[in-house]
C-alpha positions in Angstrom: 3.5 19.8 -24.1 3.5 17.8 -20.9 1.6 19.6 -17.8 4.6 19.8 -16.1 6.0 21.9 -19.2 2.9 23.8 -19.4 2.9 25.0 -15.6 6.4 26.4 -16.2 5.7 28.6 -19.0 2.8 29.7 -16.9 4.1 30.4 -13.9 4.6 34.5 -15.5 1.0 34.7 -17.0 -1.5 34.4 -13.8 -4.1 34.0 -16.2 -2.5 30.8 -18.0 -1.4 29.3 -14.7 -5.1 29.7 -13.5 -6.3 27.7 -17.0 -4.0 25.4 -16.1 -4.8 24.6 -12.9 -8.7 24.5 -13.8 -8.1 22.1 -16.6 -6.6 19.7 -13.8 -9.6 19.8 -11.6 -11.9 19.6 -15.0 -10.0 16.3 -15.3 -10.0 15.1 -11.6 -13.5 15.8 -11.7 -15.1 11.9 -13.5 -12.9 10.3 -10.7 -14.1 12.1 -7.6 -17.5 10.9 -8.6 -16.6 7.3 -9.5 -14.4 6.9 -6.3 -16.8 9.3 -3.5 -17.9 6.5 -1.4 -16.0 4.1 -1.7 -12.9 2.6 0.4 -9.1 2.9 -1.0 -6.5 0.8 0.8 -3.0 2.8 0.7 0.4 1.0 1.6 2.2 3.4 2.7 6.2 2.3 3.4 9.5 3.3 1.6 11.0 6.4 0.8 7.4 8.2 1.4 8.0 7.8 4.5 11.7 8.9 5.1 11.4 12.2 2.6 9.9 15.5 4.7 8.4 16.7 1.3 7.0 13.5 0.6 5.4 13.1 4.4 3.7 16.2 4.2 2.3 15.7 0.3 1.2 12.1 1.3 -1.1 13.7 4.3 -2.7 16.2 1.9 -3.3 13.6 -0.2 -5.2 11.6 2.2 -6.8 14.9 3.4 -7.8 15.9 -0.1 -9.2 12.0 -0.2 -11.2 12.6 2.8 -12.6 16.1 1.6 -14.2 14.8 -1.8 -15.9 11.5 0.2 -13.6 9.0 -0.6 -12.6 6.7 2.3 -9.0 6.1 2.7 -7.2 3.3 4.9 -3.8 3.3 5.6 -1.3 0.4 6.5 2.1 1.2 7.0 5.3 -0.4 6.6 8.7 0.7 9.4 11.4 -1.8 8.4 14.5 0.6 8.7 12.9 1.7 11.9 12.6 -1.0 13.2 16.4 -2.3 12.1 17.4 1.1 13.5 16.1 0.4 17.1 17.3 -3.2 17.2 20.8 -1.8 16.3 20.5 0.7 19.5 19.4 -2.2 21.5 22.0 -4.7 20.6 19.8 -7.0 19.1 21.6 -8.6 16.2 18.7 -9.1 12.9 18.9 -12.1 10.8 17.2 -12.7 7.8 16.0 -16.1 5.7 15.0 -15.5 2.7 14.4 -11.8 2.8 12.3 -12.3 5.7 13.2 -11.2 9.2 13.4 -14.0 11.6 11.5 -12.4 14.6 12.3 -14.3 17.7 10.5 -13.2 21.5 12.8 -10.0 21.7 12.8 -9.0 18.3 8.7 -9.2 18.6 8.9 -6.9 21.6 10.8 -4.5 19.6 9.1 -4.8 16.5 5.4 -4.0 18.3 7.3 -1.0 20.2 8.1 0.2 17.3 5.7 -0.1 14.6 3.1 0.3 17.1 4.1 3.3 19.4 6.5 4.9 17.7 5.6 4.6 13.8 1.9 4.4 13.8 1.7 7.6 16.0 3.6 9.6 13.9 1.6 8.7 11.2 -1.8 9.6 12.7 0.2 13.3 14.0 0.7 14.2 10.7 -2.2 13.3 8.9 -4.1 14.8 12.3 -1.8 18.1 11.5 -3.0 18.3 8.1 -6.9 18.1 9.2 -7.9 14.3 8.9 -9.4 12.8 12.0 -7.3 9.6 12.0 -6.8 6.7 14.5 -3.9 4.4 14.9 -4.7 0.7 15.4 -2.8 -2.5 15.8 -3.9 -6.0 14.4 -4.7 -6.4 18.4 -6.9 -3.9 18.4 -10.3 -5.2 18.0 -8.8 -8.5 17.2 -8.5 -6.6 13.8 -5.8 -8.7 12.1 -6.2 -12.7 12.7 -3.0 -14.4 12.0 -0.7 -17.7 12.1 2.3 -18.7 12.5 4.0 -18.7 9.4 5.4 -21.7 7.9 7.9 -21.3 5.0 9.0 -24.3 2.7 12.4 -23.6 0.8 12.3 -26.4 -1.9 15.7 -26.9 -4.2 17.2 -29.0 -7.0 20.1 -30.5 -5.3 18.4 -30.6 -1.6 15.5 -31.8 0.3 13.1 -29.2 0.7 13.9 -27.2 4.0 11.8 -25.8 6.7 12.6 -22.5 8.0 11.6 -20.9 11.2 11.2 -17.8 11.1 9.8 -17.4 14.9 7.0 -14.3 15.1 6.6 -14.0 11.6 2.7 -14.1 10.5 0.4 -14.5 8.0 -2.9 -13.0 7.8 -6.1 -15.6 8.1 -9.2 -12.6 8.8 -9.7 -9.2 9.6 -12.4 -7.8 11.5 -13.9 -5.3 9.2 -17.0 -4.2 11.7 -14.0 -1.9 13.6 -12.9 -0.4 9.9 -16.6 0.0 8.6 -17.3 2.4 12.6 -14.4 4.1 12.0 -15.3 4.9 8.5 -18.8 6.2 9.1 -17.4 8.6 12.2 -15.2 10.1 9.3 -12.2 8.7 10.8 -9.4 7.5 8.6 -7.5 3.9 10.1 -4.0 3.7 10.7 -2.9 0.2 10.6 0.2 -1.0 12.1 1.2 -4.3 10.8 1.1 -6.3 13.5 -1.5 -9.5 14.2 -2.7 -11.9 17.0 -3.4 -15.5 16.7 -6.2 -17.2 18.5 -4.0 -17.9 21.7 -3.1 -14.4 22.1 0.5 -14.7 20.2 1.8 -11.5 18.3 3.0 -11.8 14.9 4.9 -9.2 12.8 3.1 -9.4 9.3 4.6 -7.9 5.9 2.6 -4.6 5.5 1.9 -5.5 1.7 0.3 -8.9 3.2 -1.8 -7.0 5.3 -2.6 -4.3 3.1 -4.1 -6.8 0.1 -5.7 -8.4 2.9 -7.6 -5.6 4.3 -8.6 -4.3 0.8 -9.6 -7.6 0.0 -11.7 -7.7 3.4 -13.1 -4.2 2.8 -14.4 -5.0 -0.8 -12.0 -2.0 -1.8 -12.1 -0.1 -5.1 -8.7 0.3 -5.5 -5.6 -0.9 -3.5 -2.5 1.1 -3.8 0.5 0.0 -2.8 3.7 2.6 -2.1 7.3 1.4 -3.2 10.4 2.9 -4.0 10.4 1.8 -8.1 8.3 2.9 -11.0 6.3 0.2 -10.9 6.3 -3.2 -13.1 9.2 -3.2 -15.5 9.3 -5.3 -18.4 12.3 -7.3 -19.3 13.6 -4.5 -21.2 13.0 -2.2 -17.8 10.4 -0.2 -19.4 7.6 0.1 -17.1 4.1 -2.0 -18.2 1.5 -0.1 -17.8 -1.8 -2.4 -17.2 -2.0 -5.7 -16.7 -4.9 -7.8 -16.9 -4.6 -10.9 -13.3 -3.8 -13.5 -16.3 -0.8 -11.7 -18.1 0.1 -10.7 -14.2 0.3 -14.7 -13.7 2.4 -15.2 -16.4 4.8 -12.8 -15.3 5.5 -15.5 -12.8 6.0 -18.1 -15.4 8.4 -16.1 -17.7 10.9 -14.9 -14.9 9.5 -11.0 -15.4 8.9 -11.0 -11.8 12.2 -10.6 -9.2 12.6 -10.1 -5.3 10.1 -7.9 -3.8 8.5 -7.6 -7.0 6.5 -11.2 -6.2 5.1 -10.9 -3.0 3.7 -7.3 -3.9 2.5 -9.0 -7.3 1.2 -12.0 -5.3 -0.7 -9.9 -2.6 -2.4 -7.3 -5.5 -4.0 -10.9 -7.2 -5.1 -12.5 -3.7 -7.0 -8.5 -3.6 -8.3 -8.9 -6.8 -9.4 -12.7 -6.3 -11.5 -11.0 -3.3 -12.9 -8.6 -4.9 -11.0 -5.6 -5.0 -11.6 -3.7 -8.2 -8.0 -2.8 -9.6 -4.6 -2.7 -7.1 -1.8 -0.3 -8.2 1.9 -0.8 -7.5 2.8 2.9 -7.7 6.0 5.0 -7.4 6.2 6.3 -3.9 9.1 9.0 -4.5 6.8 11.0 -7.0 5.1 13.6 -5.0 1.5 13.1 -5.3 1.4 9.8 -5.8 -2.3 8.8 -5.1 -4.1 11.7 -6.5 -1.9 11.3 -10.0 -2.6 7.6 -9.8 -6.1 8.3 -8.9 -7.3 10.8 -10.3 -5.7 11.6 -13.7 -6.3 9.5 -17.0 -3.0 7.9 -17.3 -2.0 7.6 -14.0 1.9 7.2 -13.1 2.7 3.7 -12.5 1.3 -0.3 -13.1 -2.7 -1.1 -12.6 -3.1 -4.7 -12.5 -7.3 -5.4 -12.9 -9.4 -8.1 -13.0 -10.6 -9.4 -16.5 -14.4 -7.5 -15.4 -12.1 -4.9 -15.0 -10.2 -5.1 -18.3 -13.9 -5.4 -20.5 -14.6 -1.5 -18.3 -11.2 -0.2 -19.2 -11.5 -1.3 -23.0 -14.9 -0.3 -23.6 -14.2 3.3 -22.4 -10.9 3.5 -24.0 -9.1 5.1 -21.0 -6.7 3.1 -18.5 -8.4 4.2 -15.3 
């Protein structure tokens, strides 16, 4: 019987619903040790955001993070916001290869509103559910370096083409000494997507970019990243579970891997590669997301570890 099933036959016998409940924290319990201390780097973007159920479950998650030691960061995503306002404005949005081409006005609006209007709601409601947080900007602190970047489209009938897609960055540092303060002051960081290059330019970045960036920067234990599917899917749609960064690499190769699907893949490996322990592509429209992924033996969606990783998972024979 699944917990799920359990809980509703409990829900008339106190006493059985109070077993229940205990035998969920006896299992949270191993991974609030393993994780107290240690930094988790949450994407947070998609329906999470838009769903007022959702909202509030993903604060208490963070809060319940924050009470048992572990050290949460956020980066968020605002992509229908920020298509939204530019629709208000006038401002018609192009797009080049699923990327938004980000020209001087479309920066302005894109900073307005990841950056004050996004980003602030975010730190309200995790402030409203008792977690000390503080919104920042890649600006801030010169916390997100970045570049101009340049996107080659190559094809079989064509020679390769250069796209410009104005404003649009990529991540080359982040400043980790702002992150690290914030950490030990029990704050948790709100990180708008947004980056500055050394002349003082302003780039919009992909939030997943940053994300795998900062976790990578941070030494993170785990990087999560919130989407709107169940996670992998084979190529019979059934979801894959674990992946070791070798059999993630050949999901490449094979033609497995399909729009969005790559860049998210991509930025979880370039995590790994810098020394993040395992990054999780996990099913933002499940309430509870992070603790189920965290802290139950299963979890809900796709790990993808390094091979160190992969020895530590087989030796004791549980997926977390």
């Amino acid at each position: 019987m699944s917990q799920t099933e359990q809980a509703a036959s409990c829900c008339a016998d106190p006493v059985a619903y109070a077993k229940l409940q205990s035998k969920v924290l006896i299992e949270c319990l191993p991974y609030m040790r393993q994780f107290h201390g240690q930094t988790v780097v949450i994407k947070y973007g998609g329906h999470a955001m838009k769903d007022e159920a959702l909202k509030r479950a993903f604060a208490l998650n963070i809060a319940l993070l924050k009470q048992v030691g572990i050290n949460p960061v956020v980066v968020h995503g605002g992509g229908p916001q920020i298509g939204r306002m530019l629709e208000q404005l006038h401002i018609q949005s192009q797009f080049r290869e699923g990327l938004r081409v980000t020209d001087d006005a479309t920066m302005d609006v894109v900073e307005m509103v990841l950056v004050g209007k996004v980003n602030k709601e975010i730190v309200n409601l995790l402030n409203l559910s008792g977690v000390k947080a503080v919104g920042l900007s890649g600006k801030d602190g010169q916390l997100i370096r970045a570049r101009r970047m340049e996107m080659v489209v190559n094809s079989a009938s064509h020679a390769p083409e250069i796209i410009d897609l104005g404003k649009v960055g990529e991540v080359m540092g982040v400043e980790t000494a702002l992150l690290r303060s914030l950490e030990r002051d029990n704050f948790v960081p709100v990180i708008a997507p947004v980056g500055v290059d050394e002349y003082g330019e302003t780039y919009n970045i992909n939030a997943d970019a940053v994300a795998g960036a900062v976790a990578g920067a941070l030494r993170a234990r785990r990087l999560l990243l919130l989407t709107d599917v169940a996670g992998i899917l084979d190529k019979q749609k059934e979801l894959i579970r674990s992946l070791t960064t070798r059999e993630a690499v050949e999901l490449f190769t094979d033609g497995t891997l399909t729009g969005g699907m790559i860049p998210k893949v991509k930025c979880c490996l370039e995590a790994l590669e810098e020394g993040v322990e395992k990054a999780m592509i996990v099913d933002g429209r499940v309430e509870n997301c992070i603790l189920l992924e965290l802290f139950t033996d299963k979890g809900i969606s796709t790990e993808i570890v390094g091979e160190r990783g992969t020895r530590a998972a087989v030796s004791c024979g549980c997926r977390r």
